[in-house]
C-alpha positions, 0 to 999 in steps of 0.5 A: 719739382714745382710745385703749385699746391696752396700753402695753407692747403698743404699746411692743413692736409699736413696736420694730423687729421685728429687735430685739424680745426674746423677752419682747417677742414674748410680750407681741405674742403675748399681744395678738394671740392675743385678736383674733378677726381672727386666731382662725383661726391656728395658734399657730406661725403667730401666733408668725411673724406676731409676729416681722414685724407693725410699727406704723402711726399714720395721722391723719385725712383721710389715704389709707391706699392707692389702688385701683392699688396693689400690695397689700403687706401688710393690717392690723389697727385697733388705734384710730380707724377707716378707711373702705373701699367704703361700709364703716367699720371700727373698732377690732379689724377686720382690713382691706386683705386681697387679693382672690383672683387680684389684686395691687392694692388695688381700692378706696381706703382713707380715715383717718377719725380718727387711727389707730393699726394693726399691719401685716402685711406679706406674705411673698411674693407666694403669701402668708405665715404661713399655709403650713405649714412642714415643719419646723412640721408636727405630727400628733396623729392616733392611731386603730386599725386591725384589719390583714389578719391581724385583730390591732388596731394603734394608728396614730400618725400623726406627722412629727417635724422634720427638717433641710431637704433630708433626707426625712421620717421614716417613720410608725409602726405600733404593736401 
């Protein structure tokens, strides 16, 4: 198998997440903000996700997962390939994504060669990284407005972060 991951990437996405330093979360960062399967992440989602992807290597002829099992996580081919329903994938795809509405896998998953892969495993059963948190939550919407009276008001529409429980900070009209 050849293999054209970063050695220091491996070595970080290898350490248990628990124990990776900060230097290592920025060189799994790095990594992963370059894959086109997770271009549609906003950065504090990727950030998340690095804190919690782990390292897989598979050998071949193996099955990864069988269409009963529960879906607990999806993942990211780093070398190798696997083959999924009539479909082989290869390096940089992402793969094992739940359907909507089902838990279960639906289809097996075969290890053609071996394989190297980061796991994303799934927060929850609603899903994950993607929602955003309140405490995540960031507006850069600016516009103007013309008010009742005819005067011209810069609207900023912000939500600053705020501690758990308490209630969002009001937005701001400015003149």
């Amino acid at each position: 198998m050849a293999s054209y991951v970063d050695n220091s990437f491996r070595q970080a996405v290898m350490m248990n997440p628990a124990e990776r330093t900060q230097q290592d979360l920025e060189i799994v960062y790095s990594y992963l903000h370059g894959m086109e399967a997770l271009s549609n992440l906003r950065e504090h989602q990727l950030r998340i996700m690095c804190e919690t992807v782990r390292y897989e290597r598979h050998e071949a002829n193996e099955v990864l997962y069988y269409p009963d099992d529960v879906g607990s996580c999806w993942y990211i081919l780093l070398s190798g390939s696997v083959f999924i329903k009539e479909s082989m994938f290869l390096p940089r795809s992402s793969f094992g994504k739940r359907s909507a509405g089902s838990l279960r896998r639906g289809c097996e998953c075969i290890v053609l060669e071996p394989s190297e892969m980061i796991v994303v495993d799934y927060m929850d059963e609603n899903e994950e990284y993607f929602q955003r948190q309140a405490s995540h939550r960031q507006s850069r919407r600016r516009f103007r407005k013309i008010n009742q009276k005819g005067e011209r008001q810069t609207i900023i529409d912000t939500v600053d972060p705020y501690p758990t429980g308490k209630p969002p900070i009001a937005r701001g009209y400015h003149t």
